[in-house]
N, C-alpha and C positions, 0 to 999 in steps of 0.2 A: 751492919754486921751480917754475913754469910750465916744463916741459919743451919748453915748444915757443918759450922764447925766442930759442934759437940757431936755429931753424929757417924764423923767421918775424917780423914786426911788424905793427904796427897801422898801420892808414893811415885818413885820412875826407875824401870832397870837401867842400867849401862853393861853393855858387852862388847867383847871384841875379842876377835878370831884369827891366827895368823889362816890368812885364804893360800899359802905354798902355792904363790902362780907366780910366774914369771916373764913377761916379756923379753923374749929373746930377736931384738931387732936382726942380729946377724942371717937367722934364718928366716926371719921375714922377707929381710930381702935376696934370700935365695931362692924364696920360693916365687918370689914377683918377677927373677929375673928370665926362671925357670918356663915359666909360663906368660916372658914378653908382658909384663903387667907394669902399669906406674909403679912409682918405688912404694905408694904409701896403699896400693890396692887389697892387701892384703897382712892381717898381723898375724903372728904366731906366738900365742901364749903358753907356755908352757905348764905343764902341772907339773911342780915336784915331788908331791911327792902323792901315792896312793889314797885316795880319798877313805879307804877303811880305818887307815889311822887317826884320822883326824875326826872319825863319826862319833867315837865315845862321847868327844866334847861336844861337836856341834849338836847330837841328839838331847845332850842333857842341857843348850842351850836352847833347845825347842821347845823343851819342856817348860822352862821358867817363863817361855815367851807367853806359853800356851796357860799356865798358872795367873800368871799379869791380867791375860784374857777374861777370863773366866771369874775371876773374883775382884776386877774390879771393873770402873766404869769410866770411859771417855770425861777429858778436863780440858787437855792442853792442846795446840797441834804438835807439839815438839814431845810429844810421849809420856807427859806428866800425867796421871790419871787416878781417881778418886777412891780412896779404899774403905769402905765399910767400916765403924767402930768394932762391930759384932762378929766382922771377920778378920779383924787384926790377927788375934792368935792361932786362929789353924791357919792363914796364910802365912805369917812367919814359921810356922813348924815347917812350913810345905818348904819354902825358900830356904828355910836353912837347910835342912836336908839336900836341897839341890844344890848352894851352893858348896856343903862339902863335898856330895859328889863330883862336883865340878872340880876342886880342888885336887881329888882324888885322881880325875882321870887325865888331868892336864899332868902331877906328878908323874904320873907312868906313863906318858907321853916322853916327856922328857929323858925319862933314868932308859930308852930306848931310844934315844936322838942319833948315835950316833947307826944303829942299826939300819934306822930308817933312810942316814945315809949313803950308807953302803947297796941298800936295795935301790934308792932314785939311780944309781952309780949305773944299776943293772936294769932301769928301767927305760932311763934316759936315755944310755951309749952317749951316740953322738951328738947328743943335747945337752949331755951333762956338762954343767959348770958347777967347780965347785965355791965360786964366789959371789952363786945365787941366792947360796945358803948362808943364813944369819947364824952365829954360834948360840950356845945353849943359853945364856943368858938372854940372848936379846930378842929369841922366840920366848921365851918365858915370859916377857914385859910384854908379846903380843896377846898374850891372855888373860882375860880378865870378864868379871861377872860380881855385879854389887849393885844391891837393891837400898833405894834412900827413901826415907820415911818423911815427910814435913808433916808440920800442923798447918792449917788454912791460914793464911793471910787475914790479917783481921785492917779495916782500914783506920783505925785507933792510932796502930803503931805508928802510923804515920804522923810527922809532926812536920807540916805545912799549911800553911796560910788557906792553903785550897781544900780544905778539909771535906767541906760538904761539898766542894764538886768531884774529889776524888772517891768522896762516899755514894754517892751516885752511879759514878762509870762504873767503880767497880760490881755494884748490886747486881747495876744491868746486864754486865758481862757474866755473875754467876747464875742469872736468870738464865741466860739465853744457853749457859755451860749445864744449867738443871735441865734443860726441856733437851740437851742434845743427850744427857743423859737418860733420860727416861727413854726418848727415842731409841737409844739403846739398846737398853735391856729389853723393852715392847718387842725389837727386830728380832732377839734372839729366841724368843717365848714364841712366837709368830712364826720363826722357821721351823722350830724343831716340832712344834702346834701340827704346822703342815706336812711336814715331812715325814712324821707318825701317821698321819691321817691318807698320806700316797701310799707308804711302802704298807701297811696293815690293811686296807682296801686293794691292795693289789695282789691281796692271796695270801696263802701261811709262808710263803715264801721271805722271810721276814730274819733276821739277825734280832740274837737275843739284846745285842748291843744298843739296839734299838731303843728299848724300855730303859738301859744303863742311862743311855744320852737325858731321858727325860726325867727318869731320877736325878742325877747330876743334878740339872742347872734347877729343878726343882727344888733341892736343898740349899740352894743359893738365892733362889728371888727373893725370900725375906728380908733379908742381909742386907743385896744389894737394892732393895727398895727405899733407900735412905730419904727419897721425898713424899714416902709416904701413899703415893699413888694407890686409890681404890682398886682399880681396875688392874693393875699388875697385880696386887695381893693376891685379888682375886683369881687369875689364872695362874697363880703359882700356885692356889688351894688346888685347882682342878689337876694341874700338872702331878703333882704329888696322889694324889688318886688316881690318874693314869699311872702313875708308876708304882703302885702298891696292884695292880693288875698282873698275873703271874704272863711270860708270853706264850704258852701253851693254851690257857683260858681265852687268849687271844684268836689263837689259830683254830680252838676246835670247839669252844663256845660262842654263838653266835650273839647271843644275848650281851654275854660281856663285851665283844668286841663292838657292839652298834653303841652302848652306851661309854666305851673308851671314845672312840673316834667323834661322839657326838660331845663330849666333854674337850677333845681338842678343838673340835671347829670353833666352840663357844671359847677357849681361852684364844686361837686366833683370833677371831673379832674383836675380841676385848681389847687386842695391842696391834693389830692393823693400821687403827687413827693414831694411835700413839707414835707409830713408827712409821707413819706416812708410806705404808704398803696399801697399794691401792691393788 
């Protein structure tokens, strides 16, 4: 049994965007023929329609990407990834909020379909086709945004003959799926470790956003520490007192600054081996 079923689940987004681009073969090959080019030397894709339109969506499917990120941890290659028992419920408030944004902005996206095509009309001229364009339904079915929750795989369920050798594969796969997880999180704590320690020794010349960054993922290492690891706890103790450091006390206190920066180098090292940054 995967010891980290009580402690955690698998979760994966699925999204999809209509991309409004079109290849327009006809002008491809005007433009190859225009310029003596093989037929296939050059394509012409079209954008239909204004990329501002379509940023409400795409931005607030950045954001769920960027949520996914952050709270939870590498599992699958195919985008399945492990989500904290402890962070279930602020990560569900975070995702339902987005996806009714998301909801939100793709509707009025739509109740403006036909505007938008009156502007490609003026944007396009002699590009324009209007059987480029899918009707309002069936750009609607281009949208979409949904987050799935599983429980872990237990190798119980399984009712086959091979029981203890599928008890086996599977352990070793979650072994080797724990250490890519820790490695993980170690890379993340290690960057931003370091990245504190350049831009704050590089002068007060420093974004307050800076200290935001190490708060953030600081209030997250416990969570996502789901195996336990000494050494991440521990530089997520130290991170969290880097970021209870005002950034002013940074810039005009010396004292506080040499012992911020000497608390990031030590939570770096701490997750360097773990994340095989050498």
């Amino acid at each position: 049994m995967c010891h980290l079923s009580h402690k955690a689940m698998l979760v994966s987004l699925s999204m999809s965007c209509w991309r409004a681009t079109k290849l327009d073969r006809d002008a491809s090959r005007q433009v190859c023929e225009a310029n003596s080019a093989e037929t296939d030397a050059a394509r012409v894709v079209k954008r239909l329609l204004s990329q501002k339109h379509l940023s409400p969506i795409t931005r607030i499917q950045t954001q769920a990407r960027t949520v996914i990120y952050e709270m939870t941890l590498p599992w699958l290659d195919n985008g399945v990834r492990v989500l904290p028992s402890d962070l279930f419920f602020p990560f569900r408030e975070k995702m339902q909020e987005l996806e009714r944004a998301h909801s939100k902005a793709v509707a009025e996206f739509l109740d403006h379909y036909e505007e938008r095509l009156a502007d490609a009309r003026l944007r396009l001229v002699g590009l324009f086709n209007p059987f480029d364009f899918p009707t309002r339904d069936q750009v609607e079915r281009k949208f979409g945004m949904k987050v799935s929750v599983m429980p872990f795989p237990e190798v119980d369920d399984f009712r086959v003959e091979q029981a203890d050798e599928l008890r086996e594969e599977f352990e070793e796969q979650a072994r080797k799926r724990e250490a890519e997880m820790v490695a993980d999180l170690a890379g993340r704590i290690a960057n931003i470790a370091g990245e504190f320690t350049c831009k704050v020794n590089g002068g007060k010349r420093f974004w307050n956003s800076l200290t935001d960054k190490v708060s953030d993922l600081a209030k997250l290492v416990d969570g996502l520490n789901v195996t336990g690891n000494p050494d991440i706890a521990e530089a997520g103790r130290l991170l969290r007192e880097i970021a209870a450091v005002k950034p002013d006390d940074l810039r005009d206190d010396p004292k506080a600054k040499a012992e911020a920066v000497g608390k990031a180098d030590l939570a770096a090292d701490k997750c360097r081996d773990l994340a095989n940054i050498f």
